[in-house]
mmCIF file of the C-alpha atoms, coordinates in Angstrom:
data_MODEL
# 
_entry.id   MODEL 
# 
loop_
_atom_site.group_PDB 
_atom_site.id 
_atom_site.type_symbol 
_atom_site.label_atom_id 
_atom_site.label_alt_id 
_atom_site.label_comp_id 
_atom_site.label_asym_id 
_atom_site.label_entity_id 
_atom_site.label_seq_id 
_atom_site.pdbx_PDB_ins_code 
_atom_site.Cartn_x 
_atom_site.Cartn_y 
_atom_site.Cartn_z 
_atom_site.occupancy 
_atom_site.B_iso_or_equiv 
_atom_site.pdbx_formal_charge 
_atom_site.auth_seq_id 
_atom_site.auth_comp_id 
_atom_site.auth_asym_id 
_atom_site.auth_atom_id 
_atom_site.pdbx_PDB_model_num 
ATOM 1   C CA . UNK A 1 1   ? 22.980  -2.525  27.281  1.00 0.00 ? 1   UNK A CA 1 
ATOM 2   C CA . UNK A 1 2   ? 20.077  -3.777  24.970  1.00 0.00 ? 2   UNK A CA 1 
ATOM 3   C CA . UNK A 1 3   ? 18.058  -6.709  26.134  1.00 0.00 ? 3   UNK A CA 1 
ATOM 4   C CA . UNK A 1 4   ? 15.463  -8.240  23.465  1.00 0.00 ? 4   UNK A CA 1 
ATOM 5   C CA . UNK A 1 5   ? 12.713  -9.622  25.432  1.00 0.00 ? 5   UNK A CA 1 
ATOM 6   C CA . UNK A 1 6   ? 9.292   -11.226 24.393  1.00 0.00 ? 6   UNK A CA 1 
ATOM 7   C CA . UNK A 1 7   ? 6.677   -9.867  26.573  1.00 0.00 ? 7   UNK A CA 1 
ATOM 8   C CA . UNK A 1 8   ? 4.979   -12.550 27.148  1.00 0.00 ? 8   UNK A CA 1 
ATOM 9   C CA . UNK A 1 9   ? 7.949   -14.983 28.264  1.00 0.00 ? 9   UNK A CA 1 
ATOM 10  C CA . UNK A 1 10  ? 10.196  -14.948 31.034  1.00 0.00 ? 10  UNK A CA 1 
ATOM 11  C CA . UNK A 1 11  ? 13.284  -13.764 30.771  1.00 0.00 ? 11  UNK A CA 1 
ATOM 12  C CA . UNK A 1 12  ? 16.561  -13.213 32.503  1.00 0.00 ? 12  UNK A CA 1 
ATOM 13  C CA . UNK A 1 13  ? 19.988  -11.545 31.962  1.00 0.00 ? 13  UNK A CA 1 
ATOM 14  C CA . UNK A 1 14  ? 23.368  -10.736 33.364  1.00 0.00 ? 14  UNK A CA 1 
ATOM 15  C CA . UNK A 1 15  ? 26.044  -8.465  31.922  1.00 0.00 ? 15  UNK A CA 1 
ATOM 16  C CA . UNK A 1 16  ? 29.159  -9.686  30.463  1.00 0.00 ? 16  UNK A CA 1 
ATOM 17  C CA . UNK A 1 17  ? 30.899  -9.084  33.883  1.00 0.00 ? 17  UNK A CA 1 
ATOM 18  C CA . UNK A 1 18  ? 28.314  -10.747 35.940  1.00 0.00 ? 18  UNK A CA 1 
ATOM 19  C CA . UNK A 1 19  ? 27.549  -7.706  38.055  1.00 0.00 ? 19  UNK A CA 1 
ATOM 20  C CA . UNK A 1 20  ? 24.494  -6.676  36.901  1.00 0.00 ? 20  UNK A CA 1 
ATOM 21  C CA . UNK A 1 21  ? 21.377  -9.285  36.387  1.00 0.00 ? 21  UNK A CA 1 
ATOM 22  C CA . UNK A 1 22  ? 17.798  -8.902  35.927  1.00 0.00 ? 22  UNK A CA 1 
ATOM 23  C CA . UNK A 1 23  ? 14.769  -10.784 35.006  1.00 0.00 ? 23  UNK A CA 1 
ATOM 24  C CA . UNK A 1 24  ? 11.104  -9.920  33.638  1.00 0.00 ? 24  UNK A CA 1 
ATOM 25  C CA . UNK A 1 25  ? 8.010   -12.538 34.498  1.00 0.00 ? 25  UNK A CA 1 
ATOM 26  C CA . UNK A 1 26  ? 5.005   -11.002 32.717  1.00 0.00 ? 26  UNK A CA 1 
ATOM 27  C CA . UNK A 1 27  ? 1.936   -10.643 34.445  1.00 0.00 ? 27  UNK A CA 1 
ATOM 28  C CA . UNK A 1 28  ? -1.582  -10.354 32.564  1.00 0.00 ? 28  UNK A CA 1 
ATOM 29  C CA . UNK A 1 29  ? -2.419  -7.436  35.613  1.00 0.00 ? 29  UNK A CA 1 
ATOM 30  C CA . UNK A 1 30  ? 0.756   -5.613  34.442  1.00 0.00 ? 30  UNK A CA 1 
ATOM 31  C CA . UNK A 1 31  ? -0.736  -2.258  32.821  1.00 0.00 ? 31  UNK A CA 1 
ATOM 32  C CA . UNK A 1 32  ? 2.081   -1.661  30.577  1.00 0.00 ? 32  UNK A CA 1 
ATOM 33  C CA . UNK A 1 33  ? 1.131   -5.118  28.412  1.00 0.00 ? 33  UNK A CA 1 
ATOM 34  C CA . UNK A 1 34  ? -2.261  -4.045  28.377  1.00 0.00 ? 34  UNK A CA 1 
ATOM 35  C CA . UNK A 1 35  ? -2.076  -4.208  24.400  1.00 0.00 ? 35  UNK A CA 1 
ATOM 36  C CA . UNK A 1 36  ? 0.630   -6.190  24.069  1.00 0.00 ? 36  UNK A CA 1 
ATOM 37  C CA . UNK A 1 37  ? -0.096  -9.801  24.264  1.00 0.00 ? 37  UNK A CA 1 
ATOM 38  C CA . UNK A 1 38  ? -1.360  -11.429 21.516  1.00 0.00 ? 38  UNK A CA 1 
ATOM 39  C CA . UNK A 1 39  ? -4.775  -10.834 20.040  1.00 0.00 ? 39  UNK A CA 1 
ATOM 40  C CA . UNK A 1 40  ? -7.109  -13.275 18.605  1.00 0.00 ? 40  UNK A CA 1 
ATOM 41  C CA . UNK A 1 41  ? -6.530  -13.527 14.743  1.00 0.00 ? 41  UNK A CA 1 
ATOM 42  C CA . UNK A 1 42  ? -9.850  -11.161 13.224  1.00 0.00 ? 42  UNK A CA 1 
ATOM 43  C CA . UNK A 1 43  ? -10.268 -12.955 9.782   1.00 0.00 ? 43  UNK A CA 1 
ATOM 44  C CA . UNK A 1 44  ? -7.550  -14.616 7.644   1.00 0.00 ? 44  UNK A CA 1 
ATOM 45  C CA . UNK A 1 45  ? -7.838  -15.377 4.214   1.00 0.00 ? 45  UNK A CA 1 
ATOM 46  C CA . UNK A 1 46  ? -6.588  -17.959 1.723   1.00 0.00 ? 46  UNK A CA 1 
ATOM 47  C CA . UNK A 1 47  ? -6.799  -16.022 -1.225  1.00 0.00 ? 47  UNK A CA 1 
ATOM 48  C CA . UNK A 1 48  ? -6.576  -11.969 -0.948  1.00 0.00 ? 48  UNK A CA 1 
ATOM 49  C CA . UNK A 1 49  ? -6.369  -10.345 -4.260  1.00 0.00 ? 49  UNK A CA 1 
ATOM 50  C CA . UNK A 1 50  ? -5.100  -6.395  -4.377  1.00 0.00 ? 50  UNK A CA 1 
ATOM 51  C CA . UNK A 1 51  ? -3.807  -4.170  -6.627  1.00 0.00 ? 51  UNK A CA 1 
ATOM 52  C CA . UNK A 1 52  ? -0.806  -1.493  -6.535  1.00 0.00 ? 52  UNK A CA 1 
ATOM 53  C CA . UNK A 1 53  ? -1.491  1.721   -8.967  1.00 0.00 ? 53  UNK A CA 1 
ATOM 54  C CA . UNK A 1 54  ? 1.718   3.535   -9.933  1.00 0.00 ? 54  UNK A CA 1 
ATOM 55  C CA . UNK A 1 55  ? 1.599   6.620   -10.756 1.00 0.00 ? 55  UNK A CA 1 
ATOM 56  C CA . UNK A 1 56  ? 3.714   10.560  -10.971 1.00 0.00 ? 56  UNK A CA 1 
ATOM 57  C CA . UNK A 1 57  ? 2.626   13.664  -9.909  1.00 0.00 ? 57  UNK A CA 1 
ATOM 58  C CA . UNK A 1 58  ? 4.147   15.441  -13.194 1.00 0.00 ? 58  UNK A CA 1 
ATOM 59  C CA . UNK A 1 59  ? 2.384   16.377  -15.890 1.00 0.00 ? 59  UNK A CA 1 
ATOM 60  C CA . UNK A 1 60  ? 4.629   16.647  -18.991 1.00 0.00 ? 60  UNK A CA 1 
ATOM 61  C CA . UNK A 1 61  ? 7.942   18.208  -17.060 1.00 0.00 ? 61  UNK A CA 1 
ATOM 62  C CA . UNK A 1 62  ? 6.453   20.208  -15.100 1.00 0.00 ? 62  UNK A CA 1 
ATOM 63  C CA . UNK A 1 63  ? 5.257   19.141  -11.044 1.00 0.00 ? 63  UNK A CA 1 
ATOM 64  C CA . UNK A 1 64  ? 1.662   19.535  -11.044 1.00 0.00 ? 64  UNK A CA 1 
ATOM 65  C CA . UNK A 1 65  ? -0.060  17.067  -8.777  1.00 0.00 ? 65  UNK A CA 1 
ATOM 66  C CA . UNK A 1 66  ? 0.674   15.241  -5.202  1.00 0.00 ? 66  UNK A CA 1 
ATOM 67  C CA . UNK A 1 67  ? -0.468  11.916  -3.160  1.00 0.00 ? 67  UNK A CA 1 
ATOM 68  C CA . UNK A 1 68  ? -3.018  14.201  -1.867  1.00 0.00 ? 68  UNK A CA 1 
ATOM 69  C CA . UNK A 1 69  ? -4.702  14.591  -5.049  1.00 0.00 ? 69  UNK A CA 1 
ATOM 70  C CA . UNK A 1 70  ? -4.033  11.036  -5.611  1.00 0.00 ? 70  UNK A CA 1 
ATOM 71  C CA . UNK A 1 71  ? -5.561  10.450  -2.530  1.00 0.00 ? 71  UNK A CA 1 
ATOM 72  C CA . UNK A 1 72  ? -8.985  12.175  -3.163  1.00 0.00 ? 72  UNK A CA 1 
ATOM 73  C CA . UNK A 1 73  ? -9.400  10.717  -6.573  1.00 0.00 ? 73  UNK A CA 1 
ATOM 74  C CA . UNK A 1 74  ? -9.528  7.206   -5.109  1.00 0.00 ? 74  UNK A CA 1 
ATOM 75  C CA . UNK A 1 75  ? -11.649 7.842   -2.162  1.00 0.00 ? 75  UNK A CA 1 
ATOM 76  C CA . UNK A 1 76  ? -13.929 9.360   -4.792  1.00 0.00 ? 76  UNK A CA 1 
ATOM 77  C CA . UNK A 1 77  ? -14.024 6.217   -6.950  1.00 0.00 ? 77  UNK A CA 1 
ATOM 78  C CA . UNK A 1 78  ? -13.173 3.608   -4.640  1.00 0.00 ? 78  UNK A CA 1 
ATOM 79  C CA . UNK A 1 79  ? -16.858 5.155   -2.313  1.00 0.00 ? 79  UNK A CA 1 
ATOM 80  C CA . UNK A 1 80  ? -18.725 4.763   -5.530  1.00 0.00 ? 80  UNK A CA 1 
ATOM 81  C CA . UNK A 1 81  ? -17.644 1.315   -6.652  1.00 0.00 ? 81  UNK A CA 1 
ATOM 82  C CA . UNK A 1 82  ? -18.401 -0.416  -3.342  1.00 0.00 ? 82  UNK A CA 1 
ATOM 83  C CA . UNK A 1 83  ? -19.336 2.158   -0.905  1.00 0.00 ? 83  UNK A CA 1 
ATOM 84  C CA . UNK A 1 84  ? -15.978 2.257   0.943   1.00 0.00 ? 84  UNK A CA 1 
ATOM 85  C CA . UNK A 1 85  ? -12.942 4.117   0.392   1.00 0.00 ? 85  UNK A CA 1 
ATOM 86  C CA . UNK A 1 86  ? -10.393 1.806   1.772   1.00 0.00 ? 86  UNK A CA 1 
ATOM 87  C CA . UNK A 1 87  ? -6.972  2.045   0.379   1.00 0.00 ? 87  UNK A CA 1 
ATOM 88  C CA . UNK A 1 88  ? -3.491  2.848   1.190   1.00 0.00 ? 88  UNK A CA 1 
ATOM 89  C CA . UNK A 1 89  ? -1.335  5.130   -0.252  1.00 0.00 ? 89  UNK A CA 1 
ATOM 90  C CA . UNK A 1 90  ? 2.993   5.227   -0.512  1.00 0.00 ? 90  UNK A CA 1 
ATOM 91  C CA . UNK A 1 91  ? 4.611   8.463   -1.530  1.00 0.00 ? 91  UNK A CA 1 
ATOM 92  C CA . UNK A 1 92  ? 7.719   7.910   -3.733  1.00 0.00 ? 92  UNK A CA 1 
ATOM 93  C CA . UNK A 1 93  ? 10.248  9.114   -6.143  1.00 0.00 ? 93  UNK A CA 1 
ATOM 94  C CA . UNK A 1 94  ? 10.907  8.048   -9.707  1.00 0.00 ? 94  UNK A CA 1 
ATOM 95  C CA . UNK A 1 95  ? 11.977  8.330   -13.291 1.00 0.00 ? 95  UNK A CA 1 
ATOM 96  C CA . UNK A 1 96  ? 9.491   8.533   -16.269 1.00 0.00 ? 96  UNK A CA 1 
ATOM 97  C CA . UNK A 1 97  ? 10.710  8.213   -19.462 1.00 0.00 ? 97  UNK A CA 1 
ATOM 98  C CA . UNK A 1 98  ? 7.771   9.637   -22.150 1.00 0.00 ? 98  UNK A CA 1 
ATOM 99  C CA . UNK A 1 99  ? 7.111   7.504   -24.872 1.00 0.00 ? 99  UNK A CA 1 
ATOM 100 C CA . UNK A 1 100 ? 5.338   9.417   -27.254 1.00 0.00 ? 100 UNK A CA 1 
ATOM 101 C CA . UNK A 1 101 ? 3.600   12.414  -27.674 1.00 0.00 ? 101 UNK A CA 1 
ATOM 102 C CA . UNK A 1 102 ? 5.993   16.522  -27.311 1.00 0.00 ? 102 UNK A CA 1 
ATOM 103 C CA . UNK A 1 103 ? 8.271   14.556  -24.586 1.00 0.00 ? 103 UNK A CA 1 
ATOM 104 C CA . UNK A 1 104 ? 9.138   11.261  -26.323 1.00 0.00 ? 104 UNK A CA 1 
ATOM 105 C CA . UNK A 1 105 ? 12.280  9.890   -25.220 1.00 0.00 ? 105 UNK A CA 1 
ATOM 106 C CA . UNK A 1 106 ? 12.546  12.709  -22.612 1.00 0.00 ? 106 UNK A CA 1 
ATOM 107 C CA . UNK A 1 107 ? 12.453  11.630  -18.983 1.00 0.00 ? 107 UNK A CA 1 
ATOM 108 C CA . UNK A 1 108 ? 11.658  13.112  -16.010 1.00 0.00 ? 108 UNK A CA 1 
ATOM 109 C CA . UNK A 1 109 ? 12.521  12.684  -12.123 1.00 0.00 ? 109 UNK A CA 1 
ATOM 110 C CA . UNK A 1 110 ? 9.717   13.047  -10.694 1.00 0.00 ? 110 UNK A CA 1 
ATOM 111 C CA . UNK A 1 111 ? 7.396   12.490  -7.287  1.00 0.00 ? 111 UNK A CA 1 
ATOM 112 C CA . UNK A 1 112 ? 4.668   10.231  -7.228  1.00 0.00 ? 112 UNK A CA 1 
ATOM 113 C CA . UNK A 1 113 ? 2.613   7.544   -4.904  1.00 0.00 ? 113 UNK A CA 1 
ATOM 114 C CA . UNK A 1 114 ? 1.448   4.295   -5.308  1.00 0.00 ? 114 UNK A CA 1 
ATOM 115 C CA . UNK A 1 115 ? -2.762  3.532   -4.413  1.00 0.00 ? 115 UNK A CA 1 
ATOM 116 C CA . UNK A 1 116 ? -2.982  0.233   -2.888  1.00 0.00 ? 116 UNK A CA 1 
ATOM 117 C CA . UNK A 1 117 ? -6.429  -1.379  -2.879  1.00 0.00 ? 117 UNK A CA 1 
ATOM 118 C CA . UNK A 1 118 ? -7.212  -5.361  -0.930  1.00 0.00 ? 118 UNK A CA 1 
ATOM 119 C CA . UNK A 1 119 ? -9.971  -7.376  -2.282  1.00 0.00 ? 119 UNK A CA 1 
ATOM 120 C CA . UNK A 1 120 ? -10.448 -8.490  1.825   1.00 0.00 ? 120 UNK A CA 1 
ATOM 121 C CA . UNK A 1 121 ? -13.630 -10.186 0.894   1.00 0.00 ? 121 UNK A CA 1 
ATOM 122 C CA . UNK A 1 122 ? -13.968 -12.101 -2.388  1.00 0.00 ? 122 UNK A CA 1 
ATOM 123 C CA . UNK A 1 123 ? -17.439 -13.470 -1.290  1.00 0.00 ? 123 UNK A CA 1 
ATOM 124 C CA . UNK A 1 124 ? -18.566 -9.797  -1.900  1.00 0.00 ? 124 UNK A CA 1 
ATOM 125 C CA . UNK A 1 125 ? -16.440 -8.441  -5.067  1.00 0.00 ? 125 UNK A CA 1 
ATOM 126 C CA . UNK A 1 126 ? -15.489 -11.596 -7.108  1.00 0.00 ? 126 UNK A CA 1 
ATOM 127 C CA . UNK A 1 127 ? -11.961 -11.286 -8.498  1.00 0.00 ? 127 UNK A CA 1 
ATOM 128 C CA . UNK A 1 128 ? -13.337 -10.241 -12.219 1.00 0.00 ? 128 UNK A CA 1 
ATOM 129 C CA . UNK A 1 129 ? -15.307 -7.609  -10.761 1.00 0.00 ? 129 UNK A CA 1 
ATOM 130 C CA . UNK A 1 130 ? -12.000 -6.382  -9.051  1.00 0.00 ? 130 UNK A CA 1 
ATOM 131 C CA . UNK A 1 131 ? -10.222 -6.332  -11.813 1.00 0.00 ? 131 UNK A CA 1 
ATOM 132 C CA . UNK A 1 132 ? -12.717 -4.725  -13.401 1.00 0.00 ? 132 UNK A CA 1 
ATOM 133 C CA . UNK A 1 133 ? -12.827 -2.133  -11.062 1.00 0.00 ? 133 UNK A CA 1 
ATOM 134 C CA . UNK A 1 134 ? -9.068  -1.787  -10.574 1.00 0.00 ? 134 UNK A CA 1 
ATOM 135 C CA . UNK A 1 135 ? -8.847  -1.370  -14.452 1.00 0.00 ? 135 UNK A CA 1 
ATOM 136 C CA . UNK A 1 136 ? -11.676 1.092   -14.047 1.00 0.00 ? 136 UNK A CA 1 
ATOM 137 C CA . UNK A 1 137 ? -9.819  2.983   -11.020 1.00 0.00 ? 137 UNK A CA 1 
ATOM 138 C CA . UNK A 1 138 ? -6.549  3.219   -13.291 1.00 0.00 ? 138 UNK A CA 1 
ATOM 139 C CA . UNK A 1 139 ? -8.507  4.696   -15.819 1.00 0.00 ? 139 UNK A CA 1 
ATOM 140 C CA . UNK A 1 140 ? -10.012 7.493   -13.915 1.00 0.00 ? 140 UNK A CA 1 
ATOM 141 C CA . UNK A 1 141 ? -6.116  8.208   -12.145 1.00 0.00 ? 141 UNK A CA 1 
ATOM 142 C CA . UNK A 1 142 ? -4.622  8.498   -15.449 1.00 0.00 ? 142 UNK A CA 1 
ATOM 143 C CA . UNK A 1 143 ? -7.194  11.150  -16.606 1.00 0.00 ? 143 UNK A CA 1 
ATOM 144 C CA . UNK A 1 144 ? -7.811  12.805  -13.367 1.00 0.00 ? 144 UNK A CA 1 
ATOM 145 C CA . UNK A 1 145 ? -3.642  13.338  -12.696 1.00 0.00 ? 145 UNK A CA 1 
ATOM 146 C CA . UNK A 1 146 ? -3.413  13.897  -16.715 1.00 0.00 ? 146 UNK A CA 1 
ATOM 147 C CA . UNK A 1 147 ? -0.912  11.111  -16.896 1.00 0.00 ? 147 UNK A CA 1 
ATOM 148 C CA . UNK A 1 148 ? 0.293   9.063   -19.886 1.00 0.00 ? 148 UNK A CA 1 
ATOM 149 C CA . UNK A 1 149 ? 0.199   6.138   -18.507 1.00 0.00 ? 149 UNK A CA 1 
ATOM 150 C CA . UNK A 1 150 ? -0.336  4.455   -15.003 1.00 0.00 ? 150 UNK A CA 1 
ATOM 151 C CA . UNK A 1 151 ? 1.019   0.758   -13.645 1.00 0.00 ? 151 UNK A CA 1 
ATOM 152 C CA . UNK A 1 152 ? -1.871  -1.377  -12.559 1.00 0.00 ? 152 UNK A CA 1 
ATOM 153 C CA . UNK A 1 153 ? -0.244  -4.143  -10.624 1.00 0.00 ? 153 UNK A CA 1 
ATOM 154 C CA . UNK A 1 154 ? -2.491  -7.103  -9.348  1.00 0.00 ? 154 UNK A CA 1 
ATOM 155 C CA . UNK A 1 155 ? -1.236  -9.248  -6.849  1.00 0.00 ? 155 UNK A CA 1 
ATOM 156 C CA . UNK A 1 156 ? -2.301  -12.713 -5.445  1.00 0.00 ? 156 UNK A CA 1 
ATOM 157 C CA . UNK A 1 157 ? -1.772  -13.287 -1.790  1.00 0.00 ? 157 UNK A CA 1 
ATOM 158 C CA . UNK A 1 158 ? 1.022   -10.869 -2.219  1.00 0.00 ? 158 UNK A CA 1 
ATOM 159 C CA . UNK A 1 159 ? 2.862   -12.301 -5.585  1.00 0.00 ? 159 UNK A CA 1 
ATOM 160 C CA . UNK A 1 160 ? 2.302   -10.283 -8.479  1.00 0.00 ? 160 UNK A CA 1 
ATOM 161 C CA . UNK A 1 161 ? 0.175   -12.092 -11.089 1.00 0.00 ? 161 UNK A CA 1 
ATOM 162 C CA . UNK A 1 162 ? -0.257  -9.919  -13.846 1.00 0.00 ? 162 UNK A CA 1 
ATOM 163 C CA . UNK A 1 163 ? 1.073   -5.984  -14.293 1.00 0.00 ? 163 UNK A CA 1 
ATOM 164 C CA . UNK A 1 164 ? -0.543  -3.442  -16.922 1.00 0.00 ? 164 UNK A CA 1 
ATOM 165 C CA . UNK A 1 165 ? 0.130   -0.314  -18.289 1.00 0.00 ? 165 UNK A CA 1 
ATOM 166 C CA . UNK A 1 166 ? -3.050  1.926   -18.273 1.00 0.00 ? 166 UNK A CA 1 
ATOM 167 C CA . UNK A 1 167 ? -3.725  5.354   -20.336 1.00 0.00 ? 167 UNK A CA 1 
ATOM 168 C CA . UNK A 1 168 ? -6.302  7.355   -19.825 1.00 0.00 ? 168 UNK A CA 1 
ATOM 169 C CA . UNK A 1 169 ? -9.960  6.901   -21.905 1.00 0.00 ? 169 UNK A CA 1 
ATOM 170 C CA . UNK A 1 170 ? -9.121  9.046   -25.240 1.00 0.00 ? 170 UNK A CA 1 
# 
């Protein structure tokens, strides 16, 4: 038998039959909540800006790179454009269809990640310098990863707001 409970309510059960019952009345001295009950909320914000950065590990047809490389190229950047590397990565499969260049109108399945990067505090990195600096970021993936093209995706509280396509500095 599964039996949701909330930790910090009481609750009580029987089985279907009526032979078995049981209850749970939480108790702050309990060690196994210790972690469990709710926290106090750290910092909220009204307006959180962010960014997602698609991009695959191919280069031409061939595999070449992974989301640790991505990884490394936007600690790199990401500690030199505000001192902090903070960012989350997704690994994940897709299909790139090449749109110019030896490859155009090839595709390729391929792996490849996605760099996610939260503006948490606006009071310190205004929204144009994000940008900026996501733009910037994209850039430098692009080139490092010898990409194409990346997806710069910036978000608004979690809605997208605008998405661009980003090729390396020629």
């Amino acid at each position: 038998m599964v039996i949701p409970c909330n930790f910090i309510a009481k609750g009580r059960w029987a089985s279907p039959n009526c032979k078995e019952q049981g209850a749970f009345i939480p108790s702050k001295e309990n060690p196994s909540l210790i972690g469990v009950l709710p926290n106090p909320i750290d910092w909220e914000s009204e307006e959180t800006w962010s960014a997602r950065i698609f991009v695959g590990f191919n280069v031409g047809l061939t595999p070449t790179y992974s989301l640790v490389d991505l990884i490394a190229v936007v600690k790199e950047v990401r500690k030199k454009q505000t001192g902090f590397p903070d960012s989350s990565f997704l690994a994940q499969n897709g299909i790139y269809t090449y749109q110019e260049g030896e490859y155009k109108g090839q595709y390729s399945e391929e792996r490849g990640g996605q760099a996610i990067v939260l503006n948490v505090d606006p009071a310190q990195v205004p929204h144009e310098q994000f940008l900026k600096d996501m733009v910037e970021l994209a850039e430098i993936i692009a080139a490092a990863l010898q990409q194409e093209k990346v997806v710069l995706e910036i978000q608004l509280n979690g809605v997208v707001q605008k998405t661009y396509g980003i090729s390396p500095v020629k």
